[in-house]
Residue, then its C-alpha position, 0 to 999 in steps of 0.5 A: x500500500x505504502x508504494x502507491x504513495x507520494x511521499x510519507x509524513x511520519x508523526x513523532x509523539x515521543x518528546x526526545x530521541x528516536x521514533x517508535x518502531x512502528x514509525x521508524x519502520x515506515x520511515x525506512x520502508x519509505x527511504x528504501x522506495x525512495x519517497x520524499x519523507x518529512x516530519x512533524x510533531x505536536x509538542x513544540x516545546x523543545x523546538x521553543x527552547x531551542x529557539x529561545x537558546x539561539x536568540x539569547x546567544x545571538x544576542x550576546x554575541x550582537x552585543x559583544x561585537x558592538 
């Protein structure tokens, strides 16, 4: 079935570190019949933390090089 498709979104629940098995075999089931895959997630929060990290060390470095 998963050979008719275009491409595979795989949804990761896990908040940190690999996905399930499930997931993880339909990923690479998808790579091995050379489908574009992308990813998504519901739980944003570690990107938000990630994202706070950069601004505040970007920002230093902005200020130490004025």
């Amino acid at each position: 079935m998963m050979a008719r498709y275009k491409e595979l979104l795989a949804k990761k629940e896990q908040p940190e570190g690999e996905p399930d098995r499930g997931t993880a075999f339909e990923i690479g089931f998808a790579a091995s019949l050379g489908k574009p895959i992308s990813a998504c997630r519901d739980d944003l929060s570690a990107l938000r933390e990630r994202c706070r990290a950069l601004r505040q060390r970007s920002a230093m470095f902005a200020s130490a090089a004025i």
